[in-house]
KOLDO-453286 format. One record per residue (C-alpha): residue number from 1; residue in one letter; x, y, z. Coordinates in nm, 3 decimals, decimal comma, always signed. Layout:
REM residues N
REC;seq;type;xx;yy;zz
REC;NUM;A;X;Y;Z
...
***
This chain:
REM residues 469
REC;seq;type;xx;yy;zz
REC;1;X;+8,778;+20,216;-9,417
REC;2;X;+8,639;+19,955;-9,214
REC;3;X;+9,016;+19,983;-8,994
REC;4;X;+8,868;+20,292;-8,903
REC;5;X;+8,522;+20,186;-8,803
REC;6;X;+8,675;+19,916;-8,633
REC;7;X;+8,867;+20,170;-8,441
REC;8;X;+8,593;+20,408;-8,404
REC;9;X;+8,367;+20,174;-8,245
REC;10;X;+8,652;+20,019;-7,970
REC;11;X;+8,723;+20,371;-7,887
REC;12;X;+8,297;+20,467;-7,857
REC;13;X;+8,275;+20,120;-7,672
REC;14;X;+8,577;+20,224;-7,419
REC;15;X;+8,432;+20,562;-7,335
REC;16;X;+8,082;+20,315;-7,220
REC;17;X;+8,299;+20,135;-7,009
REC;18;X;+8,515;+20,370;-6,834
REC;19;X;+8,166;+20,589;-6,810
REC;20;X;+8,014;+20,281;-6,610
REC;21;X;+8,335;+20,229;-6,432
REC;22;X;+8,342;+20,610;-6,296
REC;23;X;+7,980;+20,566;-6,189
REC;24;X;+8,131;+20,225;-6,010
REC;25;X;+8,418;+20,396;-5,852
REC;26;X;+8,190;+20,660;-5,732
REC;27;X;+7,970;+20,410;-5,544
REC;28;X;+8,287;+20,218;-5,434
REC;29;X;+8,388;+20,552;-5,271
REC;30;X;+8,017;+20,642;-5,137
REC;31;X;+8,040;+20,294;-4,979
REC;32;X;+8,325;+20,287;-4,840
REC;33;X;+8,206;+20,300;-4,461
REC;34;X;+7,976;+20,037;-4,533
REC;35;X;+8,103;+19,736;-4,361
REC;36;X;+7,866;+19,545;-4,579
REC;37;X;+8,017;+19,608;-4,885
REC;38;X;+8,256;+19,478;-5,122
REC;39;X;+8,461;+19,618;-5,369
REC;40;X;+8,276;+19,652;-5,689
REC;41;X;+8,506;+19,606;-5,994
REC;42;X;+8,393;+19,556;-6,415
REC;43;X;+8,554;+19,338;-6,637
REC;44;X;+8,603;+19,414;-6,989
REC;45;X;+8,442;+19,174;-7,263
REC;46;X;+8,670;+19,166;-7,543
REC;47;X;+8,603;+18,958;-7,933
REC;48;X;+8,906;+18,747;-8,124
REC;49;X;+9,027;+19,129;-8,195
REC;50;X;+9,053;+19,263;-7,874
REC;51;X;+8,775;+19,471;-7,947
REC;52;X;+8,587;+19,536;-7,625
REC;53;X;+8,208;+19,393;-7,719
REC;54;X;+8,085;+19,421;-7,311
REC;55;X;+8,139;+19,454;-6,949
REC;56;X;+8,078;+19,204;-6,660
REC;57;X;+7,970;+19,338;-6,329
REC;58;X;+8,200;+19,157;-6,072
REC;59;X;+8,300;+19,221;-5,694
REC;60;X;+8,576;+19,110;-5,495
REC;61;X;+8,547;+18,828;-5,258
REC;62;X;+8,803;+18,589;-5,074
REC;63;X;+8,586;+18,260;-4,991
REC;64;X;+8,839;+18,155;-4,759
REC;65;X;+8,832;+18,456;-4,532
REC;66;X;+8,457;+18,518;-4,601
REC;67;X;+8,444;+18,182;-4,403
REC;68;X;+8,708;+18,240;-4,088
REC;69;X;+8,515;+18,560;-4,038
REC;70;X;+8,196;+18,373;-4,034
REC;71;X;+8,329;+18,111;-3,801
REC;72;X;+8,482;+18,383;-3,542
REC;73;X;+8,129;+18,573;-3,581
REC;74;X;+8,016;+18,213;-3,429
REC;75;X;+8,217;+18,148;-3,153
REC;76;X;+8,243;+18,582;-3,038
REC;77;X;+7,833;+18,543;-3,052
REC;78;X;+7,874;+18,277;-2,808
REC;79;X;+8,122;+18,416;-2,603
REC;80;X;+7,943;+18,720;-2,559
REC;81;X;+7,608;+18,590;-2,462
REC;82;X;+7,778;+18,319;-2,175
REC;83;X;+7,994;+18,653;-2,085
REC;84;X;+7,639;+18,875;-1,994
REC;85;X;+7,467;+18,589;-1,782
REC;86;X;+7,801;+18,481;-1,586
REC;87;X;+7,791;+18,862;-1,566
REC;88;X;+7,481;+18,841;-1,387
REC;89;X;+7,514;+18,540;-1,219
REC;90;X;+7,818;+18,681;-1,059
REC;91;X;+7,669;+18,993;-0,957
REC;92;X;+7,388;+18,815;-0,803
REC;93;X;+7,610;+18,633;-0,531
REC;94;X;+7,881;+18,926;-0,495
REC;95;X;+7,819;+19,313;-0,389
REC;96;X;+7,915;+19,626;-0,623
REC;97;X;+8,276;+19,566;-0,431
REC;98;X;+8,331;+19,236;-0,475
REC;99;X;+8,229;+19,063;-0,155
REC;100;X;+8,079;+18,746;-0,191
REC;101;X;+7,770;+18,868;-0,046
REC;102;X;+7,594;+18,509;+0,053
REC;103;X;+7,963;+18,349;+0,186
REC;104;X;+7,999;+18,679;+0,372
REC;105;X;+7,657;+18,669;+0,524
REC;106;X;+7,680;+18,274;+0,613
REC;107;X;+8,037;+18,358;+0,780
REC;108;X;+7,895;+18,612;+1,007
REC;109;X;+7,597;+18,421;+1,118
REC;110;X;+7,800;+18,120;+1,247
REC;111;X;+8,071;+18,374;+1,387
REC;112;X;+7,779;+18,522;+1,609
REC;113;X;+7,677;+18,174;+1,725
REC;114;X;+8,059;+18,139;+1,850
REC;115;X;+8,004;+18,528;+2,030
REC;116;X;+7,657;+18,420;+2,150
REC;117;X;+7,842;+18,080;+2,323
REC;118;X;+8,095;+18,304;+2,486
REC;119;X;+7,866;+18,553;+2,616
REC;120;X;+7,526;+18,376;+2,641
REC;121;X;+7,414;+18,618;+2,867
REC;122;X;+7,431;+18,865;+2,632
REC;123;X;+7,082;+19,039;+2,533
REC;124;X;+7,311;+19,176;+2,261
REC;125;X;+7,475;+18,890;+2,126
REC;126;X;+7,150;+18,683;+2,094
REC;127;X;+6,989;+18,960;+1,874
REC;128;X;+7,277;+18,901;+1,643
REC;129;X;+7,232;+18,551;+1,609
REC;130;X;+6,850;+18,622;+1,496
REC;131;X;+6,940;+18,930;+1,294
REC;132;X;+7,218;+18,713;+1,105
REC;133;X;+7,027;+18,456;+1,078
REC;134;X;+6,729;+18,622;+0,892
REC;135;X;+7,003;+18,802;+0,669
REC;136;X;+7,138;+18,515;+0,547
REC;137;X;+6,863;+18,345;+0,483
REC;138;X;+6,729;+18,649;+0,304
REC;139;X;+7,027;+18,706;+0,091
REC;140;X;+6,986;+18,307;-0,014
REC;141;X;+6,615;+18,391;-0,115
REC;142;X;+6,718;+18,738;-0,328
REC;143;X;+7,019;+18,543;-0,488
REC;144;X;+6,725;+18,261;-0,590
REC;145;X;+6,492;+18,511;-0,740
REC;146;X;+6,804;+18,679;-0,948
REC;147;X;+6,861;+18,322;-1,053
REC;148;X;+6,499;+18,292;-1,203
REC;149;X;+6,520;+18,656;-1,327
REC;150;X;+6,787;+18,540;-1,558
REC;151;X;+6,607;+18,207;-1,593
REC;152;X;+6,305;+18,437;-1,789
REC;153;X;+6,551;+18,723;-1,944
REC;154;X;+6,699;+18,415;-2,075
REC;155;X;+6,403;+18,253;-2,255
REC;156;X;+6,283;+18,617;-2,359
REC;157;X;+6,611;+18,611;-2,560
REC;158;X;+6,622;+18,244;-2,705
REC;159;X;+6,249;+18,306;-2,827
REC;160;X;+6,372;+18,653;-2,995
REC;161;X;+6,687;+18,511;-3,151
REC;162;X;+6,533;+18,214;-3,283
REC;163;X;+6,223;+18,479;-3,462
REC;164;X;+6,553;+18,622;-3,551
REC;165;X;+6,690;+18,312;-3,715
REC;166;X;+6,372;+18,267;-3,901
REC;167;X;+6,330;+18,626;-3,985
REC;168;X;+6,751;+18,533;-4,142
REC;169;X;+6,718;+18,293;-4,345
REC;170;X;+6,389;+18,375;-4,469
REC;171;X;+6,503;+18,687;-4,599
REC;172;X;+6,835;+18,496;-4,724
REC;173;X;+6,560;+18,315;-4,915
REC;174;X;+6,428;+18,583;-5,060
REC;175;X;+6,736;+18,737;-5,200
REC;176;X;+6,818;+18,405;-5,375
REC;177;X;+6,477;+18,471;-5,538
REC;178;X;+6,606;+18,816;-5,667
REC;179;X;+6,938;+18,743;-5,731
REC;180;X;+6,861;+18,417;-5,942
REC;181;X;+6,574;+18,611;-6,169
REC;182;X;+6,838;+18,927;-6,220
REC;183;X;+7,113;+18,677;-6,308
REC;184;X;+6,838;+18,518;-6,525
REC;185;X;+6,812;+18,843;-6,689
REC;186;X;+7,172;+18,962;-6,694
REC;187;X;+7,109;+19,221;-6,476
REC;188;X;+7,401;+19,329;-6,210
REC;189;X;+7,295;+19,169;-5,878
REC;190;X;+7,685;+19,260;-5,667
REC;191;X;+7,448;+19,485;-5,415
REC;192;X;+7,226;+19,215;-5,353
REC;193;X;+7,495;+18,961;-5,336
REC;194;X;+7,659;+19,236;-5,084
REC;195;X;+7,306;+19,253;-4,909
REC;196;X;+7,285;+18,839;-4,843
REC;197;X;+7,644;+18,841;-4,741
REC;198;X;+7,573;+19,104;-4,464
REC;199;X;+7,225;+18,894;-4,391
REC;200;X;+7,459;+18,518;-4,365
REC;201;X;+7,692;+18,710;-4,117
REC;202;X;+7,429;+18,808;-3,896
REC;203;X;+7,283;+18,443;-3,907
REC;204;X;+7,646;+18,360;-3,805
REC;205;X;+7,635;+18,536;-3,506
REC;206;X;+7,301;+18,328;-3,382
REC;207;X;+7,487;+17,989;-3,482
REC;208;X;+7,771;+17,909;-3,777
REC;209;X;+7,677;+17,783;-4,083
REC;210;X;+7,847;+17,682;-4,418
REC;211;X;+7,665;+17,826;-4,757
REC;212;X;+7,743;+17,742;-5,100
REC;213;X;+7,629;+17,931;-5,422
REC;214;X;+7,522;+17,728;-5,723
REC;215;X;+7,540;+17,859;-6,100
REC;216;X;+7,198;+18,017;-6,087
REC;217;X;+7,329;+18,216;-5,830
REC;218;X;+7,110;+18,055;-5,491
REC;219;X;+7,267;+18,010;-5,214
REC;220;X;+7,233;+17,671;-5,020
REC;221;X;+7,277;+17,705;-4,630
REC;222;X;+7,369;+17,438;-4,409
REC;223;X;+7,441;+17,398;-4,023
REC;224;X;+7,854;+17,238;-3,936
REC;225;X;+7,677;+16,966;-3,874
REC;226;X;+7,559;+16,932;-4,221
REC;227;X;+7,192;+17,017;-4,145
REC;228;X;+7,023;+17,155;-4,455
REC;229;X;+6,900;+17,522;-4,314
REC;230;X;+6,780;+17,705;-4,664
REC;231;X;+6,798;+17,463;-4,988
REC;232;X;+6,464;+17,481;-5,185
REC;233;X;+6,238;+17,674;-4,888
REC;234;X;+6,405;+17,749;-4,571
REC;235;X;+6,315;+17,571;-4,196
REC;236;X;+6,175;+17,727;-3,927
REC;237;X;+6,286;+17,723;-3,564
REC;238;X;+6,069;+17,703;-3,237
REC;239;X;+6,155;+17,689;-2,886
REC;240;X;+5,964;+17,492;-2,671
REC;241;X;+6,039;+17,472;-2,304
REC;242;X;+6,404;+17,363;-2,279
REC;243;X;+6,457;+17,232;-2,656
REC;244;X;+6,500;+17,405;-2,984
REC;245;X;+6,255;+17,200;-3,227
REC;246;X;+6,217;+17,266;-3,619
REC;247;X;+5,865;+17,364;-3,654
REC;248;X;+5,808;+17,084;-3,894
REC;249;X;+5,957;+16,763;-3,601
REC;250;X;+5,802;+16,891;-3,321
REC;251;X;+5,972;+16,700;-2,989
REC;252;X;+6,300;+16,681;-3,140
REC;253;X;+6,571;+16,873;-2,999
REC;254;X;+6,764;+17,019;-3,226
REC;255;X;+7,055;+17,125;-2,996
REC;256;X;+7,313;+16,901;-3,142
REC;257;X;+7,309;+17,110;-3,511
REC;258;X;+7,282;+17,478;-3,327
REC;259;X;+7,698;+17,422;-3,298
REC;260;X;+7,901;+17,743;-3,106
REC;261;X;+7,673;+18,043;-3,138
REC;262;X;+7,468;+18,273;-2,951
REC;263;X;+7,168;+18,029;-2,979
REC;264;X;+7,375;+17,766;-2,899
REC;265;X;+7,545;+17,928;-2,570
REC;266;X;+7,175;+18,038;-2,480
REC;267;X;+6,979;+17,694;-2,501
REC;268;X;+7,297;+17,488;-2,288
REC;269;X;+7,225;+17,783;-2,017
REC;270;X;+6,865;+17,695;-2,006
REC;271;X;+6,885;+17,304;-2,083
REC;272;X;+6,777;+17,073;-1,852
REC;273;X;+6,859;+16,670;-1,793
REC;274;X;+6,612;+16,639;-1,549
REC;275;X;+6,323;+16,683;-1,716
REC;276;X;+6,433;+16,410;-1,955
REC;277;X;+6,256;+16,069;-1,965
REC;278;X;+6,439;+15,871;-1,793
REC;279;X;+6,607;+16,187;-1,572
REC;280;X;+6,990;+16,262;-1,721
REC;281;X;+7,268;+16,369;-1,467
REC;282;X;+7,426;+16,691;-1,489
REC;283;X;+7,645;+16,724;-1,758
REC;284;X;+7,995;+16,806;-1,663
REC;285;X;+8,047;+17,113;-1,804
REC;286;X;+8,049;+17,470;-1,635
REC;287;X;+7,829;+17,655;-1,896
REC;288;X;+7,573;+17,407;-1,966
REC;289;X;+7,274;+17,334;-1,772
REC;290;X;+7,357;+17,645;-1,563
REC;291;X;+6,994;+17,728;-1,442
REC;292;X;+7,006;+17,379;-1,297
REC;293;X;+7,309;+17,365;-1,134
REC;294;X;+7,183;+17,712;-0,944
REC;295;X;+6,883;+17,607;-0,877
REC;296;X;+7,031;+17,261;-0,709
REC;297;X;+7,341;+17,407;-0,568
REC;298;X;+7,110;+17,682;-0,358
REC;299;X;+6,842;+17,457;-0,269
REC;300;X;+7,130;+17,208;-0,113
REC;301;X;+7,242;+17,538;+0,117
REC;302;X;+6,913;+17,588;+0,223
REC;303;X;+6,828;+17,202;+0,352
REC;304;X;+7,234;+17,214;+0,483
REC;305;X;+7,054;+17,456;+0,751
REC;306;X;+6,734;+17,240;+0,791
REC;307;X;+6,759;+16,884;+0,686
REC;308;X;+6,845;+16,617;+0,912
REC;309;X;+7,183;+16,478;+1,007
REC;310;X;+7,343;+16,261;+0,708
REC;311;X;+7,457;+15,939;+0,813
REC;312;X;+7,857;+15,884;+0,868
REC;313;X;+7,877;+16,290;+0,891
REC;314;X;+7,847;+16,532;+1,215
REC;315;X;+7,554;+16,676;+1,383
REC;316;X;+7,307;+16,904;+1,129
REC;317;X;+7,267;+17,225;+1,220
REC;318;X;+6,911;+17,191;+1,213
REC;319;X;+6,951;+16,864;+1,472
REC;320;X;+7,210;+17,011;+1,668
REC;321;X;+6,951;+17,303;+1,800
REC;322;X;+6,601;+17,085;+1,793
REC;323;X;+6,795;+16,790;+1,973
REC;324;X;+6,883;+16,980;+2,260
REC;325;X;+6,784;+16,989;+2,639
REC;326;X;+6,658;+17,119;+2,838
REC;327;X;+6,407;+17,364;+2,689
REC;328;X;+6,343;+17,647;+2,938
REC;329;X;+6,044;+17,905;+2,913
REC;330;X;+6,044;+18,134;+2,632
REC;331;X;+6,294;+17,989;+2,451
REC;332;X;+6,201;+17,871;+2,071
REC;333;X;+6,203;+17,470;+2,132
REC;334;X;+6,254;+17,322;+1,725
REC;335;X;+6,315;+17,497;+1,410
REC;336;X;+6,535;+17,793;+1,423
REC;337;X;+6,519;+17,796;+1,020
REC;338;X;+6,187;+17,701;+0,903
REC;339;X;+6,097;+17,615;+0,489
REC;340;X;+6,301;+17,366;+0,286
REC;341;X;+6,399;+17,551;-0,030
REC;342;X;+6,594;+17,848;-0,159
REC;343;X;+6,259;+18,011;-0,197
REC;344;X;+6,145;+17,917;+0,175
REC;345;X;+6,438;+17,955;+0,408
REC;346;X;+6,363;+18,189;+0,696
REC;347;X;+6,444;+18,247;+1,064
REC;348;X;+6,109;+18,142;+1,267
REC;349;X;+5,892;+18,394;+1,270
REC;350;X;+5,873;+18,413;+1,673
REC;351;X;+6,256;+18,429;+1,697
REC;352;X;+6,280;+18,769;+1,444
REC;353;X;+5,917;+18,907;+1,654
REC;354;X;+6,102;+18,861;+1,998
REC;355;X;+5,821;+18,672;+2,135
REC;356;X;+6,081;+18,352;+2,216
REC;357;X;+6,401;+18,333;+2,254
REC;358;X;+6,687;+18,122;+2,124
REC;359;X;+6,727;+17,798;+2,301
REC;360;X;+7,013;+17,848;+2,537
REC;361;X;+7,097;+17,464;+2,609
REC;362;X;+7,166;+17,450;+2,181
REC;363;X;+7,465;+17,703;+2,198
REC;364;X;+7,730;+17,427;+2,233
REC;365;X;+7,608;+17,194;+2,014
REC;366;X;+7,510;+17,496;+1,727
REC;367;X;+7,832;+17,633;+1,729
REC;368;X;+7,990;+17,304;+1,693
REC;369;X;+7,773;+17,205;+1,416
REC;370;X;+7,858;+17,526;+1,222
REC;371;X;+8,216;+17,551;+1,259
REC;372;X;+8,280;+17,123;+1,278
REC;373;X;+8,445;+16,989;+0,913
REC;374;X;+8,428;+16,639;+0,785
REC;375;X;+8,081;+16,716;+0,630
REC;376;X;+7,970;+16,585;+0,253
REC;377;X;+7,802;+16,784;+0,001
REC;378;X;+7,636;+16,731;-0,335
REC;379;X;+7,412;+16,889;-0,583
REC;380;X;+7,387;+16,902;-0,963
REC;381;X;+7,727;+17,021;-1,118
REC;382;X;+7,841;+17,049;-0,733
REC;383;X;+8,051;+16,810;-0,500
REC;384;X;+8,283;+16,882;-0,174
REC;385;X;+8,406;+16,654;+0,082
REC;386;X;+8,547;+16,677;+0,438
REC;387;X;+8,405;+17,046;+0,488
REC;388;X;+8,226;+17,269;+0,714
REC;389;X;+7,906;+17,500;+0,629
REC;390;X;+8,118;+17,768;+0,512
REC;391;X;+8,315;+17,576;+0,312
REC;392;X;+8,032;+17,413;+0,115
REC;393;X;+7,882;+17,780;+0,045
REC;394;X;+8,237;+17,933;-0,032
REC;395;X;+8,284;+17,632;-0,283
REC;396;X;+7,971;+17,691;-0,459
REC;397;X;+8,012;+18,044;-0,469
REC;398;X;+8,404;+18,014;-0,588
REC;399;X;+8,271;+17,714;-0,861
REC;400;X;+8,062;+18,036;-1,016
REC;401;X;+8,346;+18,288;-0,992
REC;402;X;+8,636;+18,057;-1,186
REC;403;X;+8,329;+18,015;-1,426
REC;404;X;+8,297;+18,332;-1,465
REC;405;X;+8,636;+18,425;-1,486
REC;406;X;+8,736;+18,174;-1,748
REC;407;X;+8,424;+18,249;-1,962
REC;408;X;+8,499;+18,630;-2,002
REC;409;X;+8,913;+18,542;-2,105
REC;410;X;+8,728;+18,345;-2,376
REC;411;X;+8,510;+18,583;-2,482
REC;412;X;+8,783;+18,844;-2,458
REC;413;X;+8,980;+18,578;-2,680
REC;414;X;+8,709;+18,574;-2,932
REC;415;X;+8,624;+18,908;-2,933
REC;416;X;+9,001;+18,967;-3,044
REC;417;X;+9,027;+18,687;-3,285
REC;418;X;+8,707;+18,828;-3,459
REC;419;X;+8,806;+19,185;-3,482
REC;420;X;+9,140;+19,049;-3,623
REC;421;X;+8,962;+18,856;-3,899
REC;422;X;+8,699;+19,142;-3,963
REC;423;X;+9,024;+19,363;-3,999
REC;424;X;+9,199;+19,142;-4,279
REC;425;X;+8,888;+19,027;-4,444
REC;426;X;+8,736;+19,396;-4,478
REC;427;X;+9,121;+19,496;-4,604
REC;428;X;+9,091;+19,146;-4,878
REC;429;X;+8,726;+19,279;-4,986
REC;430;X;+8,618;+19,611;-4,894
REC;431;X;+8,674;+19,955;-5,089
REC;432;X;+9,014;+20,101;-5,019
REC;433;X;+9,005;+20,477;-5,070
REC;434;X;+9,386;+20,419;-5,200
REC;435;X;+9,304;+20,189;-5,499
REC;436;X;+8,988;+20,369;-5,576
REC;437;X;+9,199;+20,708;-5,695
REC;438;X;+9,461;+20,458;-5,863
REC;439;X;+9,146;+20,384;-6,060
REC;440;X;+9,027;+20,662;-6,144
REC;441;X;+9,355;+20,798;-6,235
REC;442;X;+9,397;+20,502;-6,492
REC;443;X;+9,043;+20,551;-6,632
REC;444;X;+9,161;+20,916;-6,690
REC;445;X;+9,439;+20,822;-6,919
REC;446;X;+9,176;+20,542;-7,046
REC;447;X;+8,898;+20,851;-7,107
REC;448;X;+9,212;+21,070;-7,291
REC;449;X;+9,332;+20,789;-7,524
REC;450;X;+8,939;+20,658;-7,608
REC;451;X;+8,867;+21,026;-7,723
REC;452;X;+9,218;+21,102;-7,834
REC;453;X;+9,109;+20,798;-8,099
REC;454;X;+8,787;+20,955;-8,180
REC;455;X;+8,935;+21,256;-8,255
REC;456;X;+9,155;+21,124;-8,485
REC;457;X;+8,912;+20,909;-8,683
REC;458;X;+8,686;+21,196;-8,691
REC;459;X;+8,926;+21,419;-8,838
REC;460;X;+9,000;+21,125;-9,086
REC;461;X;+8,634;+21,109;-9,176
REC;462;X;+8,601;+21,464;-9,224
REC;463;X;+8,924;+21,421;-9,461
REC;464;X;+8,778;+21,111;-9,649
REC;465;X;+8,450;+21,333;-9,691
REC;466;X;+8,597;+21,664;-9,802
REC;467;X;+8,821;+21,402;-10,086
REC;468;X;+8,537;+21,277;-10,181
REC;469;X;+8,377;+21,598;-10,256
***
């Protein structure tokens, strides 16, 4: 008799489980366009009999992958952000065409100096000079204020991803909280787990981490640096001018633990050497201290046109025209370019009104000056040597486009390598429509043969009762 309890109550206790794992198949199948989640699977509880006493809630999860995906998250956030600003910075030096607006405006400047030689009689030719003159110099200024247009979309974005880092791993915190008290309780917590999963991958993208779960179910978050991020409370982030400071060491940067991220890829645009104490030289590489290196690199083609002659190099522009003699009447005597900056640079103002004249006597010399090589030039992240005018602008302008060019094939890279992860991981953990109706095929034949056994011991009860009677 008690064989037949025994019986009874594995069959009653397998129609529970496959009950809960229909419901679990169901939501498996809802889910399944839910990048987010993992396949959710139960595992049978069994006694010394093989009767089955329970079910454990349990999903599927390959730590190894979990953590390549994380790491390519990383290093496609970073690739992405650099990609959008050398985006920008490349559009503002070139023209929806391609022409290297600034080089191209520079070029045809000194080529009317060269027309305005040959011709100096020419009404015509000396309008061109002025004309040219004033368009480069305003193409310098608009290229500066693009630079300090990214300069503040860049800073917007920094402050918002590092309220976003907070907002992270304080809500990673906070799922800890709920996870630990269900698991506490022996409640499921698999969506939740699912839910902080999805939350550490989006931290991921900001800057890659490491996380490890302890037996209470908390999850510990550290930088790959070995930072602490979320252990007992979580830190907090600010950014403050150029640095990334936690909230609780205010005037320490932080840089060094924000490793290959979008955070990270931000803060080396906006960093800044200078402002140091004492001043650091530019570092060497082409995507850090970028707002620095443009702001240097323009403000050294600006005094090329105005500054005085270097020593050991040819004639200045800006010397070759005031220098010369004689000065007849009308004609502008000093300063063709006036201001000292990217900011400043203009033709005089008398020149672009008409009310003087260029200064006839300074053709020669000018157009030497502007076409002569054997001229130095050096600003932060920036060096040539035995070149002209146009060759110092076309170098600084070319330094930005191989930039540019080798940025985007690494962000293309990275873009790949993390959709190739994010394929195989999402294959390794996520619900596949395939396995779900091999499931629920087997729990079918598991439903028949649970109340195929209750059928039978109920027919042998009924027997046992009507003997008895």
């Amino acid at each position: 008799m008690s064989g037949l309890f025994q019986a009874l109550g594995s069959a009653t206790a397998g129609l529970r489980t496959v009950q809960t794992n229909l419901r679990l198949v169901s939501d498996n199948v809802a889910r399944a366009d839910d990048p987010s989640r993992t396949r959710h699977d139960l595992e049978k509880v069994t006694d010394f009999s093989g009767r089955i006493v329970g079910v454990n809630f349990d999903r599927r999860m390959d730590q190894i992958l979990s953590s390549q995906y994380n790491e390519a998250i990383a290093r496609d956030g970073a690739g992405q952000a650099r990609d959008r600003y050398f985006t920008r910075i490349g559009d503002a030096f070139t023209t929806s065409t391609g022409t290297p607006v600034l080089a191209d405006a520079a070029q045809k400047f000194m080529e009317a100096w060269q027309t305005l030689e040959s011709t100096p009689e020419s009404e015509t030719a000396a309008f061109q000079v002025v004309s040219l003159g004033d368009n480069f110099a305003s193409q310098l200024r608009s290229a500066s204020e693009e630079v300090e247009r990214i300069d503040r979309d860049l800073r917007t974005e920094i402050t918002d991803s590092v309220g976003e880092l907070n907002r992270q791993l304080n809500e990673i915190h906070s799922l800890n909280i709920d996870i630990s008290t269900l698991q506490i309780n022996g409640d499921e917590v698999n969506e939740l787990r699912d839910r902080r999963d999805q939350r550490v991958r989006e931290l991921s993208e900001l800057m890659p981490v490491r996380s490890m779960e302890n037996s209470e179910g908390v999850l510990r978050i550290f930088t790959s640096s070995g930072m602490a991020l979320l252990d007992n409370q979580p830190v907090q982030f600010q950014f403050v001018e150029n640095r990334i400071e936690l909230t609780s060491q205010a005037g320490v940067d932080q840089r060094s633990h924000l490793g290959e991220g979008k955070l990270g890829a931000l803060v080396d645009f906006v960093a800044d050497g200078s402002t140091a104490t004492p001043p650091r030289a530019a570092s060497p590489g082409a995507t850090t201290e970028v707002m620095r290196k443009l702001r240097s690199q323009l403000d050294a083609v600006a005094k090329a046109f105005t500054s005085p002659t270097a020593p050991g190099q040819p004639t200045s522009f800006a010397d070759a025209y005031d220098n010369a003699q004689p000065v007849e009447a009308g004609e502008l005597d000093r300063r063709f370019f006036s201001g000292k900056d990217r900011f400043s640079l203009t033709v005089d103002d008398q020149l672009l009104k008409g009310t003087l004249k260029v200064k006839q006597s300074a053709l020669a010399d000018v157009t030497r000056a502007v076409t002569v090589t054997g001229r130095s030039f050096t600003a932060d992240g920036f060096s040539v040597t035995d070149t002209g005018y146009n060759g110092m602008i076309s170098g600084v302008l070319g330094g930005w486009s191989n930039a540019a060019s080798k940025v985007q094939e690494s962000a293309d890279l990275n873009s790949e390598t993390r959709s190739l992860i994010e394929t195989r991981f999402h294959g390794a953990v996520g619900v596949n429509i395939d396995e779900e109706i091999a499931t629920l095929q087997s729990l079918q034949t598991s439903y028949q043969a649970s109340a195929r056994v209750i059928q039978v011991a109920q027919r042998m009860l009924d027997a046992l009762e009507g003997a008895i009677q």
